[in-house]
N, C-alpha and C positions, 0 to 999 in steps of 0.2 A: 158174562157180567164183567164190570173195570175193574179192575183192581184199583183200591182204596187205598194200597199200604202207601205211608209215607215215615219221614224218619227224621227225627230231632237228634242232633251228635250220633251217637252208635244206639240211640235207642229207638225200636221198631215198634210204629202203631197199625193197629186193624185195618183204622179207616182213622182221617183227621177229626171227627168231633169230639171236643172233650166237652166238660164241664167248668164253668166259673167258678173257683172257689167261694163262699159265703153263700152258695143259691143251690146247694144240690148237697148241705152237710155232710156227711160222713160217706154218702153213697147209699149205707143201708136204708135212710129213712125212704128211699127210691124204691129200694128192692121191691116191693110187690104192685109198682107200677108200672116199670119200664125193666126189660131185659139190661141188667148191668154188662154182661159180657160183649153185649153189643156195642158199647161205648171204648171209644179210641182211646180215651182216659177220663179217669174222674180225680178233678183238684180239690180236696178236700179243706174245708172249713180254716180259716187264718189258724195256725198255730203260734203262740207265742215262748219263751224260756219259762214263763212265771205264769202263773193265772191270772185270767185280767175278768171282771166285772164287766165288763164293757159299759154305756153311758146310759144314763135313766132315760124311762119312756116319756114322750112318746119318740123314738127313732127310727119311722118309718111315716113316709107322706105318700100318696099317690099325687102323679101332677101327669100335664097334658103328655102322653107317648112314653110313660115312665114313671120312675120313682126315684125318693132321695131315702136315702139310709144314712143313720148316723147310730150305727150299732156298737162299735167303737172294739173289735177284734175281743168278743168276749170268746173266753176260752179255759178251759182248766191246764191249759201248761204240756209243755212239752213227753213230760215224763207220765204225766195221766195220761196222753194218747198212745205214746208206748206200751204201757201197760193193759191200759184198758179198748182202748177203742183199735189201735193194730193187730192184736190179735181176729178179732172180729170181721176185719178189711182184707187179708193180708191174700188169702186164697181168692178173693173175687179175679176172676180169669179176664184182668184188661191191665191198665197202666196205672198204679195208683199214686198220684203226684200231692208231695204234701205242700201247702203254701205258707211259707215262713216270713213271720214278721218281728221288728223288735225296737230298741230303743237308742240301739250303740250300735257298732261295730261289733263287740263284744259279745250282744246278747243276739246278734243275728247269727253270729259265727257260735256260738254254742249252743243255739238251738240246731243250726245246720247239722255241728258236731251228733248231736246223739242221735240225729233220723239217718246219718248218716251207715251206722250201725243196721240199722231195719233192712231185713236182704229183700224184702219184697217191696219196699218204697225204692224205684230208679231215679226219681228225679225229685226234684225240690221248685218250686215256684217261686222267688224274692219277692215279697211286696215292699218296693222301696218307697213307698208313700206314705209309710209312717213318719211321725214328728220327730225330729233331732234334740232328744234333750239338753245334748249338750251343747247346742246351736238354738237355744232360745227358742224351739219347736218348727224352724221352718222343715221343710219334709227333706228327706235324702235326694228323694227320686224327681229334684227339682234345678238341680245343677250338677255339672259334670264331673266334679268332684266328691261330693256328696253320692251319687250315686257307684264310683270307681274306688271309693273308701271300702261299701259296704260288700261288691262284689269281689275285691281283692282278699277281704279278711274273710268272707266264707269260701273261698275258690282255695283257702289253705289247708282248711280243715274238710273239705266235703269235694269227694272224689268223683261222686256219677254225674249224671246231664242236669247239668244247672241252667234254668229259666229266669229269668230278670222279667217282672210286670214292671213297667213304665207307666208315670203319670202324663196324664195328657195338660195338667195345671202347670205348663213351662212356656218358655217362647221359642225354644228350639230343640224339640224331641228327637230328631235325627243325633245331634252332636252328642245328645246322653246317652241312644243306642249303642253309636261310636264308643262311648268312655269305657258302657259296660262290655262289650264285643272283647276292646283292649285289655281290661282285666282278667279275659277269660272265661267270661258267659257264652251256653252253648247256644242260647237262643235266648230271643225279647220277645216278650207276649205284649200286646197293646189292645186296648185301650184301658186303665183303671177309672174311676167313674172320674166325671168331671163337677168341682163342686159346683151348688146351687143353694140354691135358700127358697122357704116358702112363707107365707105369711097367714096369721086368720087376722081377718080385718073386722072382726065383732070384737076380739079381745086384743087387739091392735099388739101381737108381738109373733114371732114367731112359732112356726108349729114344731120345730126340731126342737127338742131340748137342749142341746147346744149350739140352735142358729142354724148354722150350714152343716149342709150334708152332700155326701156323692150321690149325684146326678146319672143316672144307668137309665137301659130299653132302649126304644126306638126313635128317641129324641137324639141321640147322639152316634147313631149311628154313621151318618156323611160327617162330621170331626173322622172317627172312627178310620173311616174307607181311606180318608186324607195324608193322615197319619200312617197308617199301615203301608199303602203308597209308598211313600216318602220313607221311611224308615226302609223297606223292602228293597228299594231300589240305592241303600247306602252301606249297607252292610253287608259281610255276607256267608253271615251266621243267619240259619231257618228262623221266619217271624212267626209267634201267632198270630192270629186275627180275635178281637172281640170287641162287643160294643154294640147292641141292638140288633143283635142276630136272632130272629124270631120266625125262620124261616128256611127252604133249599134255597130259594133264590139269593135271601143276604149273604146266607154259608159263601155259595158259589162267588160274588160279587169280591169277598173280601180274598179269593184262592186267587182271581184273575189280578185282584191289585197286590200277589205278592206274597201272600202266607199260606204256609203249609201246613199250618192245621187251626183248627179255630176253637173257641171257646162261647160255649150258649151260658147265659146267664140267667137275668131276670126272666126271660121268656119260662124257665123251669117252672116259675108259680102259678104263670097262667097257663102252661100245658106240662103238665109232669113229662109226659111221653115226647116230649116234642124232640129231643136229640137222637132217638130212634127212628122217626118222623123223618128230621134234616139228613140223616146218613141214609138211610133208602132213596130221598128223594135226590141224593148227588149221584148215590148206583143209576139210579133211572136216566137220570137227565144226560149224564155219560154216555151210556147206550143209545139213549135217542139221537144223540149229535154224532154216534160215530168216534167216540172215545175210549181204547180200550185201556188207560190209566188216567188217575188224577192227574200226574207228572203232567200233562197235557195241556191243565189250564191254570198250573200257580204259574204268577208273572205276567201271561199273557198280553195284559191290558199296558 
């Protein structure tokens, strides 16, 4: 069989598939569908410093190849999942990555600060595509500054392999890879959803409760593949891949444009099993081509 192992900074995975943060909760709710150990890593649910409510129903649409979400990082706070939910997590035998979000520099860097603490969390996830409150709500993860602000103040306080998610709502995602690379992120994960909007045309307003929502599935997958590309080939800190992986072949597709380990998302709903699924079927597909590592085929393309 190939060997699957690949490596983000000094930290070593089984095999590249992880999980999307928001699509695969805490892990446990998985547990008696899908072997957890078998997963490269599982990103756990947005964490935030405070508890957030997240945004009234209805915050979920189905649309052509996908869905839009506007769930709004509901969450009981950084110190409930400490307490309560890492206990629970901590022995699952894979990578457990927590995905941190906030509203300052301030509350990004001391949420980082206390998982920082947790011996069994390696790595941290940034969702820089939260709103800037002190910037009128445009997002961090939307300019090069904004994005180099937020990875500088947690790169002080939080010591293991830090991952930076990139928004794909910019005009030049390469140059924010770059900002966050320079501050000292160990790795960019791409694609976060793109946003989108739906409409019901009987009661003529929109179906999101607040309008627009991120855009995820297999509708955005070639954005997706583009991106990864292109970032992949500018930086040269390890990329994730994510963005309509529903499949061995998308997995594969995004390893040759560049990333060394990917991330299943939406696809978790319509098949629980399915990241179990996608890592056998990269073992296989290896074998059959005469592959005996992944090392083989990221970049290729």
């Amino acid at each position: 069989m190939a060997d699957l192992n690949v490596k983000i900074s000094n930290l070593q995975f089984k095999n590249p598939v992880m999980t999307a943060s928001g699509t695969f909760g805490y892990g446990l709710e998985f547990a008696d569908l899908v072997p957890l150990h078998e997963i490269g890593g599982i990103i756990v649910k947005g964490t935030t410093l405070h508890s957030r409510e997240g945004n009234d129903s209805p915050r979920m649409v189905e649309t052509a190849s996908g869905m839009l979400n506007c769930v709004g990082l509901q969450n009981k706070g950084v110190d409930y999942f400490c307490k309560h939910i890492y206990p629970q997590i901590r022995d699952i035998d894979t990578n457990i990555i927590v995905n941190v979000s906030g509203d300052s520099a301030e509350t990004y860097a001391e949420c980082a600060r206390r998982i920082n603490e947790l011996d069994a969390v390696p790595a941290i996830e940034l969702n820089i595509s939260c709103p800037n409150v002190k910037e009128g709500g445009m997002a961090f993860g939307v300019s090069c500054a904004g994005a180099a602000g937020i990875v500088k103040a947690v790169r002080a306080v939080y010591q293991k392999t830090l991952i930076v998610k990139l928004s794909p709502n910019v005009t030049d995602i390469v140059s924010i890879a770059r900002a966050c690379e320079e501050e000292g992120a160990d790795a960019v994960s791409l694609i976060n959803t793109l946003m989108g909007m739906a409409i019901d045309i009987e009661k003529r307003e929109p179906l999101l409760s607040i309008r627009t929502g991120g855009l995820s599935g297999p509708a955005i997958k070639p954005v997706a593949l583009r991106m990864v590309y292109d970032v992949a080939h500018a930086v040269k800190i390890p990329v994730v891949g994510l963005g309509g992986i529903s499949s061995t072949e998308d997995a594969i597709e995004f390893m040759m444009c560049g990333a060394t380990a990917i991330e299943i998302g939406t696809a978790n709903f319509i098949d629980p099993t399915i990241t179990k699924k996608v890592k056998d079927g990269i073992s296989s597909w290896l074998d059959a081509h005469g592959c005996r590592s992944i090392q083989e085929i990221i970049g290729v393309v």
